[in-house]
C-alpha positions as CSV (number, residue, x, y, z in Angstrom):
1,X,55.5,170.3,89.0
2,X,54.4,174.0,88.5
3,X,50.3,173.7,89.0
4,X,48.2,176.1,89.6
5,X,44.2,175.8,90.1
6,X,42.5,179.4,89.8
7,X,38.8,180.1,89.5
8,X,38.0,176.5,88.1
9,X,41.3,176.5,85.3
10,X,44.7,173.9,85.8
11,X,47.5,175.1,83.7
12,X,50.0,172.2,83.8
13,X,51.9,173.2,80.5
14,X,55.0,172.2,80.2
15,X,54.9,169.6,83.1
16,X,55.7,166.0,82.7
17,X,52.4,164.9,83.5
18,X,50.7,161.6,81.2
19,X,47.5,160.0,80.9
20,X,47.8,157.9,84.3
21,X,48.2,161.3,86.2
22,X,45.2,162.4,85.1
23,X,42.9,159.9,86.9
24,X,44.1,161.7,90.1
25,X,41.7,164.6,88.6
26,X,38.4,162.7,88.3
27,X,37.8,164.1,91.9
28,X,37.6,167.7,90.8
29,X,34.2,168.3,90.5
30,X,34.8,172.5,90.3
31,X,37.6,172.1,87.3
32,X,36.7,173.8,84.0
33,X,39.6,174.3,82.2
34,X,42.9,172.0,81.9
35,X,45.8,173.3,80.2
36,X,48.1,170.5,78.9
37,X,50.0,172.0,76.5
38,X,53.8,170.4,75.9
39,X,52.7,167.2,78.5
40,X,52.4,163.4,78.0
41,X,48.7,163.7,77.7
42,X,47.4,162.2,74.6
43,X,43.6,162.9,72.6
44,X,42.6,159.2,74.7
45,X,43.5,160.4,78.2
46,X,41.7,164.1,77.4
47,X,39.0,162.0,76.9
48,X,38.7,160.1,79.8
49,X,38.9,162.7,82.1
50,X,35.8,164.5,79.9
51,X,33.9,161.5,80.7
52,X,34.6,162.0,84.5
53,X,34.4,165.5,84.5
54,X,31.6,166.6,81.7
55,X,32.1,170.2,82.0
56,X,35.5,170.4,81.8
57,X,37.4,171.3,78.5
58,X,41.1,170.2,77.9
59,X,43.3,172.6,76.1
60,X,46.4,170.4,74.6
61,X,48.0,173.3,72.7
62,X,48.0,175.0,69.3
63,X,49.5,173.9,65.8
64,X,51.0,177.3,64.8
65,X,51.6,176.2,61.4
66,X,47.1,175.2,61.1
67,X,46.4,178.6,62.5
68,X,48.1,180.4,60.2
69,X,46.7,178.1,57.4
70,X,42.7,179.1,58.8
71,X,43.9,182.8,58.8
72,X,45.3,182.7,55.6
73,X,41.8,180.7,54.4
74,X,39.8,183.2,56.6
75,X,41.8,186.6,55.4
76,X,40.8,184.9,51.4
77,X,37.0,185.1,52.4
78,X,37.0,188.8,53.5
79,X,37.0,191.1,50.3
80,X,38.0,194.0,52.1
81,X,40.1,193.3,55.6
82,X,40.2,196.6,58.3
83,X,43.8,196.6,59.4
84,X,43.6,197.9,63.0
85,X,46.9,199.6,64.5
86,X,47.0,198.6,68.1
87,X,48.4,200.6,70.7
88,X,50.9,199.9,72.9
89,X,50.0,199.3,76.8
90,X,52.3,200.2,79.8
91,X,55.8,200.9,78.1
92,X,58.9,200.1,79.7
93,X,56.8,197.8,82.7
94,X,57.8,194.3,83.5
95,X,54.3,192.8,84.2
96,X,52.0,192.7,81.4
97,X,48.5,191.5,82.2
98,X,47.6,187.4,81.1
99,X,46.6,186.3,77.9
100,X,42.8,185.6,78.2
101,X,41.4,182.3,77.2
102,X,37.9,182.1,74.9
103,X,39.8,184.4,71.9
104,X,39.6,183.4,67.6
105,X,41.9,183.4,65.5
106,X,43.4,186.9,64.2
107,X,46.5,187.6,62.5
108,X,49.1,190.4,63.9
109,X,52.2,192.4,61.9
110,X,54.8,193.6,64.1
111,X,56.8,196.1,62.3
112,X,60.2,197.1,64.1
113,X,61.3,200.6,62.7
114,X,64.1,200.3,65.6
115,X,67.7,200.5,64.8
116,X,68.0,197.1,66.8
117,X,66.3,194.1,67.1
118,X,63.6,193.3,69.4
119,X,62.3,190.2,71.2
120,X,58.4,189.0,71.0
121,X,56.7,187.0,73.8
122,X,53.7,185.3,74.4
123,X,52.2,186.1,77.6
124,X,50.8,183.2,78.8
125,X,47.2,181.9,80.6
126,X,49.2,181.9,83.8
127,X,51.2,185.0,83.3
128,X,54.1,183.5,82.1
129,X,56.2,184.3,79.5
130,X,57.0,182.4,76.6
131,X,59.9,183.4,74.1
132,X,58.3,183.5,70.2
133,X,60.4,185.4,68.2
134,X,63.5,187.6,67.9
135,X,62.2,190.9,64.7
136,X,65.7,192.1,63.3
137,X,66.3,195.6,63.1
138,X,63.7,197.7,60.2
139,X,62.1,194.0,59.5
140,X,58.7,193.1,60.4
141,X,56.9,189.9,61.3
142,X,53.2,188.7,60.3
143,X,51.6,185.7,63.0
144,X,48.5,183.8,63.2
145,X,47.5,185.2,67.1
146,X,44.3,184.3,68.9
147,X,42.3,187.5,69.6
148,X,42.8,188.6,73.5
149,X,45.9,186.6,73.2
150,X,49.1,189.5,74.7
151,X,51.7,189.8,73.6
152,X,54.8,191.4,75.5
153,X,58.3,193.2,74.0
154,X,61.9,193.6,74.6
155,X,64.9,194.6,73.4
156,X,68.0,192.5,73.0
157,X,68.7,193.1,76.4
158,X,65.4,191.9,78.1
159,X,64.2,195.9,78.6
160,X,60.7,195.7,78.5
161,X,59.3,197.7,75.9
162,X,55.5,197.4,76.5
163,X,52.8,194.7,75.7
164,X,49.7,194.6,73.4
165,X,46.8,192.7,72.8
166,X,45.4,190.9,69.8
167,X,42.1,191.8,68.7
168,X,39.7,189.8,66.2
169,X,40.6,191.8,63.5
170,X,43.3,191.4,61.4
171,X,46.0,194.1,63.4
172,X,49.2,195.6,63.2
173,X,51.5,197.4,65.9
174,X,55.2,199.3,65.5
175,X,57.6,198.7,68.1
176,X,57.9,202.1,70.3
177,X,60.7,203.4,69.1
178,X,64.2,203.9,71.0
């Protein structure tokens, strides 16, 4: 199992941890955060451990397909939305910086103007990287993000291109070009 306790946070997404597992928990007093994305932890066992633990807060993951839904709802209630361009942070470097926790929900556009397609990650809270989306060639792509949420590219090769970070406002960001 890939753990890691940092500064009060337990990021055990991905692992094949349940409810049971999480009673062997209730003795960390200093634990803040638990990440349990993709797990065999369910709403009840979350809930347990809050009882044992009343300052922690259990993150079980993020319907993609609800956060674009509150976007959408949220971009409807703006009259007048400030796109911001984003700029582009350490090109061609293999070790973009963590997504940070605590963000709300934005919406990014990538627009590839490249001759070739490109590959989006999410950086994760622990620094890894998980694979979202392949942008073909002159296309563009349009995501419900969290704001401080980053957000690292490649080309088809796995080249790092550079990374970015969400902000609260409604953003978009073109690829660097080749």
């Amino acid at each position: 199992m890939d753990q890691k306790l940092e500064a009060g946070h337990l990021n055990l997404y991905g692992t094949k941890i349940t409810d049971a597992g999480l009673a062997h928990l209730e003795s960390m007093q200093e634990l803040e955060n638990l990440f349990v994305w993709q797990t065999g932890v369910t709403s009840s066992g979350c809930k347990g451990l809050s009882q044992a633990l009343p300052k922690l807060k259990n993150v079980r993951g993020v319907d993609l397909d609800k956060v674009a839904a509150e976007a959408a709802a949220r971009k409807k209630e703006v009259k007048k939305i400030v796109r911001v361009d984003l700029e582009w942070g350490a090109v061609g470097t293999d070790n973009p910086p963590r997504s940070q926790g605590g963000g709300r929900i934005s919406s990014i556009r990538i627009v590839n103007p490249r001759s070739e397609a490109v590959k989006l990650y999410w950086v994760e809270y622990g620094g890894g990287l998980n694979y979202y989306a392949e942008i073909a060639a002159g296309a563009s792509l349009t995501r419900a993000t969290f704001s401080k949420a980053t957000w690292f590219m490649t080309d088809k090769d796995e080249t790092p291109l550079g990374h970015f970070i969400a902000t609260l406002e409604p953003s978009q960001v073109e690829t660097p070009k080749s």
